[in-house]
TORGUKE-956778 format. One line per 8 residues: their letters; for each residue x, y, z of N, C-alpha, C, O, CB. Coordinates in nm, 2 decimals. Glycine has a CB too. Example, Ala and Ser with C-alpha at 12.3 -4.5 7.8 and 13.67 -1.06 7.14 Angstrom:
BEGIN
AS	1.32 -0.57 0.78 1.23 -0.45 0.78 1.32 -0.33 0.78 1.42 -0.33 0.85 1.13 -0.45 0.90 ~ 1.28 -0.22 0.71 1.37 -0.11 0.71 1.29 0.00 0.79 1.34 0.11 0.80 1.41 -0.06 0.57 $
end
This chain:
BEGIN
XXXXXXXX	6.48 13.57 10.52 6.50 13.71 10.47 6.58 13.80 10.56 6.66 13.88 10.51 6.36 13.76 10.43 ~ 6.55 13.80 10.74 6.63 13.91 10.80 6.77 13.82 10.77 6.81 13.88 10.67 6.60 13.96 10.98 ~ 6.83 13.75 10.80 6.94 13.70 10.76 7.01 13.82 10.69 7.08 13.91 10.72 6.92 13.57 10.68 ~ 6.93 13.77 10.52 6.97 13.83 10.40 7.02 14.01 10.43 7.11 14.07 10.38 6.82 13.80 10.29 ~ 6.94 14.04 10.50 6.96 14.19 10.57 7.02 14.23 10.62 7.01 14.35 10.62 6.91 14.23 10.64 ~ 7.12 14.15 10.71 7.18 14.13 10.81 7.32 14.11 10.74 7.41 14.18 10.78 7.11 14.04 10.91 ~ 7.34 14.00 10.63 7.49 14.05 10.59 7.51 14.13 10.49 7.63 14.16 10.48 7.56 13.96 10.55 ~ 7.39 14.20 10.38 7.41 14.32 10.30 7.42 14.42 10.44 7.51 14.51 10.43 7.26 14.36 10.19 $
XXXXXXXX	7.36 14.41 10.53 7.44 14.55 10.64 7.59 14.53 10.65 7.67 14.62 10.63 7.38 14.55 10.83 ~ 7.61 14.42 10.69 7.81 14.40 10.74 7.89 14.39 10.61 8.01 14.41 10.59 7.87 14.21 10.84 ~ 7.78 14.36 10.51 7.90 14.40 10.41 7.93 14.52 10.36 8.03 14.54 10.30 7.92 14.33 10.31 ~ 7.79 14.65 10.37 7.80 14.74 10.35 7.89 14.83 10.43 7.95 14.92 10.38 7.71 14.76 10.34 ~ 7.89 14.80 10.57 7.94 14.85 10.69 8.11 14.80 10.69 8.18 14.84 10.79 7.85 14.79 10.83 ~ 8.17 14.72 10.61 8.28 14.66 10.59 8.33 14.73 10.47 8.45 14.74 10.46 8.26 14.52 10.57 ~ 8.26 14.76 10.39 8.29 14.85 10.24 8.29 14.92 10.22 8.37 14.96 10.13 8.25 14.85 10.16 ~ 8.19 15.03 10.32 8.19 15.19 10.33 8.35 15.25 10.34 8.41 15.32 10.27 8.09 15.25 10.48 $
XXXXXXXX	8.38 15.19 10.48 8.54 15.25 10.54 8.68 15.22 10.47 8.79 15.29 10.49 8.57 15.18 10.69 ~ 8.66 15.11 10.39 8.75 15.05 10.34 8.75 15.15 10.21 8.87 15.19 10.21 8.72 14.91 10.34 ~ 8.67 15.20 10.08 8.65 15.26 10.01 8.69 15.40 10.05 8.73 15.48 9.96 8.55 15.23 9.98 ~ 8.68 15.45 10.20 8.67 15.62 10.18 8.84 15.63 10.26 8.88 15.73 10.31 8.50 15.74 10.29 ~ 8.89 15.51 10.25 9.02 15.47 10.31 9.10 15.51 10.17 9.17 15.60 10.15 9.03 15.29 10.37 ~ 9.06 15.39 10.05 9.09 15.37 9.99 9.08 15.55 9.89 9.19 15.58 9.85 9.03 15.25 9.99 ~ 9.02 15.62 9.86 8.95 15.74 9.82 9.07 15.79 9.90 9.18 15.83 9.84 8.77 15.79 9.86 ~ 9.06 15.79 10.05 9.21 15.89 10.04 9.35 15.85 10.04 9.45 15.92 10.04 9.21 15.98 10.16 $
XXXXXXXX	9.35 15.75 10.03 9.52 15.69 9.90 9.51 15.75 9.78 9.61 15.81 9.74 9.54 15.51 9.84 ~ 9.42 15.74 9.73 9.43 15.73 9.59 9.45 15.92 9.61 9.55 15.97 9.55 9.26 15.63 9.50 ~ 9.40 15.97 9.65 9.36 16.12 9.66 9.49 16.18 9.66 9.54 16.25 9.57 9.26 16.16 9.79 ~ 9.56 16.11 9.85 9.70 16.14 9.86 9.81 16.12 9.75 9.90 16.20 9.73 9.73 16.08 9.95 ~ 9.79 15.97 9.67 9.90 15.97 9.55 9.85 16.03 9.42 9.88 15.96 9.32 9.94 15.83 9.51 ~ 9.81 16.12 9.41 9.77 16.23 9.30 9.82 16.27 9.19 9.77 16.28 9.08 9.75 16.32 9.34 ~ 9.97 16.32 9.24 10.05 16.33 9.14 10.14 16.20 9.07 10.20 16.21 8.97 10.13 16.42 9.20 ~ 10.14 16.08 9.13 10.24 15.93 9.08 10.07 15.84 9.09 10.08 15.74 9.16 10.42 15.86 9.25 $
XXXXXXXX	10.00 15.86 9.05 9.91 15.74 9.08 9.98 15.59 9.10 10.07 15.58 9.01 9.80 15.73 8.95 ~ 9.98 15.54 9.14 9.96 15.37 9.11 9.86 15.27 9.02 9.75 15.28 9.08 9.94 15.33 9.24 ~ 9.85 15.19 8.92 9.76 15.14 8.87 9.65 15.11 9.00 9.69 15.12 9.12 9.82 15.02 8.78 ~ 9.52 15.08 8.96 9.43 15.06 9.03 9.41 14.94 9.05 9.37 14.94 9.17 9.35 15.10 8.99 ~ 9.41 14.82 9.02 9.47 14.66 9.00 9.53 14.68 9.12 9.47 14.62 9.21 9.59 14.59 8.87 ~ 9.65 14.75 9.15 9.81 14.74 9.24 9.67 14.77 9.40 9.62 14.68 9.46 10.00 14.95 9.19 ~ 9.65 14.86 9.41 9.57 14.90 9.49 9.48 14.78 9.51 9.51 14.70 9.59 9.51 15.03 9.46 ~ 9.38 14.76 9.45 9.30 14.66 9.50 9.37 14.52 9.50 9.29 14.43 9.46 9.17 14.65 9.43 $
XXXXXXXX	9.44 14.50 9.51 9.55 14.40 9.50 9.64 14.39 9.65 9.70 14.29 9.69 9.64 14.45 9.38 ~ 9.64 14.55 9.72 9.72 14.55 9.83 9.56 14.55 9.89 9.57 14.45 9.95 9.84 14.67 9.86 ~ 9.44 14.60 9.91 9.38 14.56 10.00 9.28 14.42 10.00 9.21 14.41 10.10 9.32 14.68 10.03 ~ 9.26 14.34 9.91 9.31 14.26 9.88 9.43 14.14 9.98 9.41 14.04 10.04 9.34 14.32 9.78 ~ 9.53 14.19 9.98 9.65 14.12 10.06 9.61 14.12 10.17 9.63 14.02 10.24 9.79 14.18 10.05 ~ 9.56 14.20 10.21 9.52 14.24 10.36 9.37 14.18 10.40 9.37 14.14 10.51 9.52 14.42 10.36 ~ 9.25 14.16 10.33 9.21 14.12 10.35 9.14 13.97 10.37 9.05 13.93 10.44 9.21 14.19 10.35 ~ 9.23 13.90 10.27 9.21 13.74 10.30 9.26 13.69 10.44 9.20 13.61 10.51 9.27 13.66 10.19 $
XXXXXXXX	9.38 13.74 10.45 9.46 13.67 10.59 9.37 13.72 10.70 9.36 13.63 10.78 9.63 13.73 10.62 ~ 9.30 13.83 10.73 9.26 13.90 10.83 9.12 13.77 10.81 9.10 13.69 10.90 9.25 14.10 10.80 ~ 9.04 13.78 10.71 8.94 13.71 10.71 8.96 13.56 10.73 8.86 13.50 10.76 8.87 13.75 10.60 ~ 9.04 13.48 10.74 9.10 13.33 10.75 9.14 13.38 10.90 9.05 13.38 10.98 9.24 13.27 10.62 ~ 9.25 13.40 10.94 9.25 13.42 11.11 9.10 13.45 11.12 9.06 13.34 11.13 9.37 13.56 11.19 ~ 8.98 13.53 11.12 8.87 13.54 11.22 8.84 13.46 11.18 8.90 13.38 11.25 8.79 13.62 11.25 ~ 8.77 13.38 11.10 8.72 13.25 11.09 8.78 13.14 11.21 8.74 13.09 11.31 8.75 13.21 10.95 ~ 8.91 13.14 11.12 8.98 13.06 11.25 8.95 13.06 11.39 8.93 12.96 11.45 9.10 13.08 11.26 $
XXXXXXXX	8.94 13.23 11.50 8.93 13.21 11.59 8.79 13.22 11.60 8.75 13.18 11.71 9.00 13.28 11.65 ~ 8.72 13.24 11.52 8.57 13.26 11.56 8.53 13.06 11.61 8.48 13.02 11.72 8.47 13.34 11.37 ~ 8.56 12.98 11.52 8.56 12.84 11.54 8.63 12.80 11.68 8.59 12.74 11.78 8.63 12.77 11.42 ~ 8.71 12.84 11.67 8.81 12.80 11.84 8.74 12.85 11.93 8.69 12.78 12.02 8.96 12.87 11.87 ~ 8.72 12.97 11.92 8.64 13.05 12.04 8.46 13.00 12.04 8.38 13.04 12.13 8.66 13.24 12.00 ~ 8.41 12.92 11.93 8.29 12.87 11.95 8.28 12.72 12.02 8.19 12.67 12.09 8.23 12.87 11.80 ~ 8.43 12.66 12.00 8.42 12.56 12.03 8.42 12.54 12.19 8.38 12.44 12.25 8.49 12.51 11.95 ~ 8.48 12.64 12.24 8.58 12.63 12.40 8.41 12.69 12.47 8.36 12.66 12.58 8.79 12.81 12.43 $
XXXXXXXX	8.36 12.76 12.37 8.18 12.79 12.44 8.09 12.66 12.45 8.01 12.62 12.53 8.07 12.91 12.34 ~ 8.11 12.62 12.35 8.02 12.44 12.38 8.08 12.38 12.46 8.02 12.32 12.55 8.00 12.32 12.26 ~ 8.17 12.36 12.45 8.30 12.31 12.56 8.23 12.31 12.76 8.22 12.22 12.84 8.45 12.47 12.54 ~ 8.17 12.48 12.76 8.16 12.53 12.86 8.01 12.49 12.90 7.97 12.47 13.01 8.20 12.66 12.85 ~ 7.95 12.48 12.77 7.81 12.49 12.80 7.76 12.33 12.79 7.64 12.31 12.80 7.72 12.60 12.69 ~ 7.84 12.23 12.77 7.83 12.07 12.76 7.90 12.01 12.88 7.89 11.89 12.89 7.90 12.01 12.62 ~ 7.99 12.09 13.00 8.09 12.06 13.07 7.96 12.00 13.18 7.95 11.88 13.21 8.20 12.19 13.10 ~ 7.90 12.07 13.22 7.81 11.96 13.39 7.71 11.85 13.31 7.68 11.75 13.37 7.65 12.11 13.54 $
XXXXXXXX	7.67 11.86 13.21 7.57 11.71 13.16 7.71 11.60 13.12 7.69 11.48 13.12 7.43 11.74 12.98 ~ 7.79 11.65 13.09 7.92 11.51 13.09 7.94 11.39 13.15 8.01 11.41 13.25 8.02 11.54 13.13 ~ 7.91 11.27 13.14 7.97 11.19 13.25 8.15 11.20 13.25 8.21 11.24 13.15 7.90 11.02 13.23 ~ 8.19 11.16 13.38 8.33 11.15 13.40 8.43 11.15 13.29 8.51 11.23 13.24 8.36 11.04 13.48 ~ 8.40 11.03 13.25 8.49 10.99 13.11 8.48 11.12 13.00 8.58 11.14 12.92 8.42 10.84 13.02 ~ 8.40 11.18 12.99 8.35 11.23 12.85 8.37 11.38 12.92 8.37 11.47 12.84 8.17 11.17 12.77 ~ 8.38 11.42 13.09 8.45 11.54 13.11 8.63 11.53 13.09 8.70 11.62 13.04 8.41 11.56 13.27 ~ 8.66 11.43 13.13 8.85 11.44 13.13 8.87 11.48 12.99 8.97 11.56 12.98 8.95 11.27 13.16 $
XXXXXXXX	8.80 11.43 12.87 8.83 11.45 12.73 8.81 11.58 12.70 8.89 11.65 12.64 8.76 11.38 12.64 ~ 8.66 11.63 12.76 8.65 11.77 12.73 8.74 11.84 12.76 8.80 11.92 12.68 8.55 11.83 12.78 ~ 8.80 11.83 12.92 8.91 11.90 12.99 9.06 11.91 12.86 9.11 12.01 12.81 8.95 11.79 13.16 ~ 9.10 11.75 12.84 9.17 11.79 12.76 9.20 11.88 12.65 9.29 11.96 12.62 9.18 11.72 12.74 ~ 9.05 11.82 12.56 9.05 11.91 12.47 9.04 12.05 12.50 9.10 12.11 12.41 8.96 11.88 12.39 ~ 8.99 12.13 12.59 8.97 12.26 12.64 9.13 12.31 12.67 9.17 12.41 12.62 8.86 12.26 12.78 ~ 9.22 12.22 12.74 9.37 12.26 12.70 9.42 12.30 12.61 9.49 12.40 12.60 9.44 12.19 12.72 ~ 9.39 12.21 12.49 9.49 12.20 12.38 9.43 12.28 12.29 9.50 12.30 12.19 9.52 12.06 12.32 $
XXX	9.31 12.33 12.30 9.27 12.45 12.21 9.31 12.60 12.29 9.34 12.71 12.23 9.09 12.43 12.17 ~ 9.30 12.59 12.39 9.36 12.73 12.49 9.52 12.73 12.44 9.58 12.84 12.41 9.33 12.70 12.70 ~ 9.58 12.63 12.44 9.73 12.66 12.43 9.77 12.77 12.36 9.89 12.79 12.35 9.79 12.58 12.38 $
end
């Protein structure tokens, strides 16, 4: 249940700013409105890519932390791989 609590807060806290963002576009184009579709359509555009990159780095950046926190119980062999892999995701 706190879970459940915990993303009605981020998505409320994600929705509030974005809306009184939105409220003053809409406010500012007063005299030429734009359909409303068009508008949630441009923020929208904006926010799938934004949400796909953090995902993305959120995984990279989780992984380079197990990385860190699996690095001294490693034996040799199974450190050189980590090492590698710790390169090729930093690149």
């Amino acid at each position: 249940m706190n879970i459940l609590i915990l993303i009605f807060v981020s998505v409320v806290m994600g929705l509030v700013p974005m809306l009184i963002y939105a409220g003053f576009l809409w406010w500012l184009d007063r005299w030429e409105k734009e359909p409303l579709h068009l508008l949630a359509a441009a923020f929208l555009w904006g926010f799938i890519p934004s949400a796909v990159i953090a995902l993305i780095a959120q995984v990279i950046l989780d992984t380079l932390k197990r990385l860190d926190v699996d690095y001294p119980r490693a034996d040799a062999k199974h450190r050189r791989e980590l090492r590698a892999l710790r390169r090729l995701l930093v690149r």
